[in-house]
N, CA, C and O of each residue as an XYZ file, in Angstrom:
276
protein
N       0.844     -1.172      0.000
C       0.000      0.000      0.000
C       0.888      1.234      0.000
O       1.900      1.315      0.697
N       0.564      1.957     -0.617
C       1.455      3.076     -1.008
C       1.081      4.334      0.336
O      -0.032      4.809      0.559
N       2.273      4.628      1.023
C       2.076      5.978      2.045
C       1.759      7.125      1.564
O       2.460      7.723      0.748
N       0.625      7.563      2.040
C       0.303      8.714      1.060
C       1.339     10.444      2.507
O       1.507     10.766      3.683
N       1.544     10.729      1.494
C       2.359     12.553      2.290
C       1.397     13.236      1.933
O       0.825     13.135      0.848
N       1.100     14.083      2.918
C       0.950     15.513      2.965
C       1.904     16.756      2.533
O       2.939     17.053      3.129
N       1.449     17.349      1.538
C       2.151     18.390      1.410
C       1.732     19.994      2.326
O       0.703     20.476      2.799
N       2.651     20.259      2.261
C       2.508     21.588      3.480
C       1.859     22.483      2.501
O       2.064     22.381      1.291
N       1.100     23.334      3.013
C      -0.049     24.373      1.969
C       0.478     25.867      2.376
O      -0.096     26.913      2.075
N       1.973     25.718      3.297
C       1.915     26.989      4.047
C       2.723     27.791      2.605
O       3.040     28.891      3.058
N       2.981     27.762      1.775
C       3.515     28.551      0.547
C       2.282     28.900     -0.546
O       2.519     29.890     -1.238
N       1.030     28.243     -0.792
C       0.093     28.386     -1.077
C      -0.634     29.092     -0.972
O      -0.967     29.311      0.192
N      -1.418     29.980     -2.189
C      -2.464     30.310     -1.692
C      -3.981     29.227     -1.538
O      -4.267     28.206     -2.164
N      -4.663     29.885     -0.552
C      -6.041     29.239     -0.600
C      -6.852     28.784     -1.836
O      -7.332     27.653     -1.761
N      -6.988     29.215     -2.518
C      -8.038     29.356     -3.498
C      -7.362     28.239     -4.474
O      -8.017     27.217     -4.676
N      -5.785     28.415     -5.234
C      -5.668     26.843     -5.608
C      -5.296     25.958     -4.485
O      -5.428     24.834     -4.970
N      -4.905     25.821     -3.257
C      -5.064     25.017     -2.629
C      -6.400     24.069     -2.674
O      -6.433     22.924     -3.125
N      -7.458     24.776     -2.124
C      -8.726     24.234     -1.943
C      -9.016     23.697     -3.629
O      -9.393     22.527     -3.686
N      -8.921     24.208     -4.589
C      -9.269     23.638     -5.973
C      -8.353     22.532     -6.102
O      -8.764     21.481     -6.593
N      -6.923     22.672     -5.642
C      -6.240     21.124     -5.769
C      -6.865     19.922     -4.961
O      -6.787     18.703     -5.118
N      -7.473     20.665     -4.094
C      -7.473     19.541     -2.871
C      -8.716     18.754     -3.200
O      -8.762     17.524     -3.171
N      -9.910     19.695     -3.573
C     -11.059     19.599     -4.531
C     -10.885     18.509     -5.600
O     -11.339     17.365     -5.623
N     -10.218     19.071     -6.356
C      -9.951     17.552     -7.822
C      -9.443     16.560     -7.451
O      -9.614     15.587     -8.185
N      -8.346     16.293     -5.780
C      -7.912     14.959     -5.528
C      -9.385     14.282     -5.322
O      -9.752     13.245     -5.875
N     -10.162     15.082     -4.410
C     -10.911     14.201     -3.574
C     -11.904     13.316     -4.906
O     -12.155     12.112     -4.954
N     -12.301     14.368     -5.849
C     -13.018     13.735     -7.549
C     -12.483     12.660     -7.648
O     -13.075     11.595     -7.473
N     -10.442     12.848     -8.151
C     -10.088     11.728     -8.278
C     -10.262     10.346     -7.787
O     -10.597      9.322     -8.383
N      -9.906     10.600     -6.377
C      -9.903      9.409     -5.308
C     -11.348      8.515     -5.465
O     -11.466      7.293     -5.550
N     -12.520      9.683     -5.473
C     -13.821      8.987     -5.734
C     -14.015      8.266     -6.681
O     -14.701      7.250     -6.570
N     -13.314      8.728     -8.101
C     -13.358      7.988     -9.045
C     -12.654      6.505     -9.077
O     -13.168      5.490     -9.547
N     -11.430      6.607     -8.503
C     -10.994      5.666     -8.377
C     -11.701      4.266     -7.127
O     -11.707      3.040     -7.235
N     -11.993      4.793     -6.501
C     -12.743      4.290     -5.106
C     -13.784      3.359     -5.902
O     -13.925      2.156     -5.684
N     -14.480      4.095     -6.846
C     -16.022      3.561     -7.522
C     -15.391      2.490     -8.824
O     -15.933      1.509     -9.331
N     -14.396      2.952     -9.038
C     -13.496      1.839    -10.127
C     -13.581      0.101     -9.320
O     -14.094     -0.949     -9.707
N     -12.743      0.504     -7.964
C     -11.875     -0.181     -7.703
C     -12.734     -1.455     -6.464
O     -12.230     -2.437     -5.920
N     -13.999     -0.967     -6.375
C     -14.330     -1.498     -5.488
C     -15.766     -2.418     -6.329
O     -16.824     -2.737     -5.786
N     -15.393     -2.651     -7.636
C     -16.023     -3.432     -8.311
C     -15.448     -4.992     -8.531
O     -15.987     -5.963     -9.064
N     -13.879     -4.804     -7.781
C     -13.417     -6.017     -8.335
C     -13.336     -6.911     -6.880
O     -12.974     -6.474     -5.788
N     -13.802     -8.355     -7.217
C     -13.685     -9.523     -6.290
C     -12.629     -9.256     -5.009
O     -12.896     -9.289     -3.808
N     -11.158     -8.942     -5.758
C      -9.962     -8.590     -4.559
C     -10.291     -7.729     -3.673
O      -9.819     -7.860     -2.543
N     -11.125     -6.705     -3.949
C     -11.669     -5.796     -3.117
C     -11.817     -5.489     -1.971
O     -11.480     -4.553     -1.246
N     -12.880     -7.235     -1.801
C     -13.874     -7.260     -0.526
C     -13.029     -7.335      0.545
O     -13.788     -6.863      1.392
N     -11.916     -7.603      1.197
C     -10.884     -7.837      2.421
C     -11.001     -6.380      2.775
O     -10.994     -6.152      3.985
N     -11.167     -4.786      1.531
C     -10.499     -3.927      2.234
C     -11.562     -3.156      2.254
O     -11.387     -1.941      2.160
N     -13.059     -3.752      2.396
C     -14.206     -2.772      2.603
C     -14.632     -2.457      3.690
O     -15.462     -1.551      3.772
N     -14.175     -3.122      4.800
C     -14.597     -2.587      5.973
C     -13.659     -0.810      6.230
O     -14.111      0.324      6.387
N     -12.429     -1.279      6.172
C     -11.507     -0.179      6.632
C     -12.014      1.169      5.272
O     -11.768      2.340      5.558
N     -12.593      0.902      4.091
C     -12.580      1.922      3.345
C     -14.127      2.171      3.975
O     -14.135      3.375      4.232
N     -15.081      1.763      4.246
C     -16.434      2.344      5.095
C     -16.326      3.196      6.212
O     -17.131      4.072      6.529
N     -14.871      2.763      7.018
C     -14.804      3.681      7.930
C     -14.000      5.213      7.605
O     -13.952      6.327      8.127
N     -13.434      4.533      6.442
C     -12.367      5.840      5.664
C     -13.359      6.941      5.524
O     -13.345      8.014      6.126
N     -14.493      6.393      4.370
C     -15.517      7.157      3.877
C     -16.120      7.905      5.295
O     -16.082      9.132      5.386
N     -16.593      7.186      6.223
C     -17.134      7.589      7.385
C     -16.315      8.903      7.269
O     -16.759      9.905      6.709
N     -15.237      8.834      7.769
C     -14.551      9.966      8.233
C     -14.153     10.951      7.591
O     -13.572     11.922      8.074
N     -14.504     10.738      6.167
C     -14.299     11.524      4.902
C     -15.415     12.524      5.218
O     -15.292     13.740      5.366
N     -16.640     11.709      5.301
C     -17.932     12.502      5.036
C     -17.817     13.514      6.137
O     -17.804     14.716      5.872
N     -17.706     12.917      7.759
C     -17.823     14.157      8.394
C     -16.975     15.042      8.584
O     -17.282     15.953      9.352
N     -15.394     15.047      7.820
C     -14.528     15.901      7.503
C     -15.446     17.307      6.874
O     -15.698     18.371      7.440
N     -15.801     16.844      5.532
C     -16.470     17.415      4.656
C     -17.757     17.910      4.983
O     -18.220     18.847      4.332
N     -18.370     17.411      5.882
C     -19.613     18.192      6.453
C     -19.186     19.375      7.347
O     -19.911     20.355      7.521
N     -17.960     19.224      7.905
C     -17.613     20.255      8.713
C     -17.143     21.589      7.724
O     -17.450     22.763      7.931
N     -16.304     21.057      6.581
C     -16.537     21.703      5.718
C     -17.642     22.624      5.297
O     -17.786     23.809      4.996
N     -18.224     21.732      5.392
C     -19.805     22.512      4.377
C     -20.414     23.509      5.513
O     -21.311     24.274      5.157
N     -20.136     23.526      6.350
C     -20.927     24.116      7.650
C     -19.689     25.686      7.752
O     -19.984     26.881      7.743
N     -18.327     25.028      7.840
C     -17.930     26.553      7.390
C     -18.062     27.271      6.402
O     -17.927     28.494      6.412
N     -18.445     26.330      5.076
C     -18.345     27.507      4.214
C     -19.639     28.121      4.086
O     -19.755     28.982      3.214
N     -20.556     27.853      4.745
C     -21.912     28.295      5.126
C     -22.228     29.208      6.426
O     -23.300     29.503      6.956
N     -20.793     29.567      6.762
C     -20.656     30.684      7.789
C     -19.563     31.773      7.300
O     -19.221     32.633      8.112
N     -19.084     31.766      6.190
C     -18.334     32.386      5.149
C     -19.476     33.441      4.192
O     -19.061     34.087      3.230
């Protein structure tokens, strides 16, 4: 399994930050909906349900600031 890094955003501005960060998450989904069609899959669906879990309420917290913006 490949270690994923964080890159530091402190040289960045916001606006492509958030648009980069934006098209990974597309990506990842896309790939997620690819990848979880195939038989080998099933061993790693529990841990990606809880991934998603924690995705979503990342992103809801999200949505709640930018709705106080």
């Amino acid at each position: 399994m490949p270690h994923l890094a964080f890159r530091s955003s402190s040289h960045r501005d916001a606006d492509n930050e958030l648009y980069d960060r934006g098209a990974e998450l597309i990506e990842s989904a896309t790939e997620i909906r690819r990848l979880v069609t195939s038989p080998e899959a099933a061993p790693a669906l529990p841990a990606l349900l809880g991934c998603l879990e924690s995705a979503l309420s990342e992103l809801a917290g999200a949505s709640a600031a930018l709705q106080e913006t």
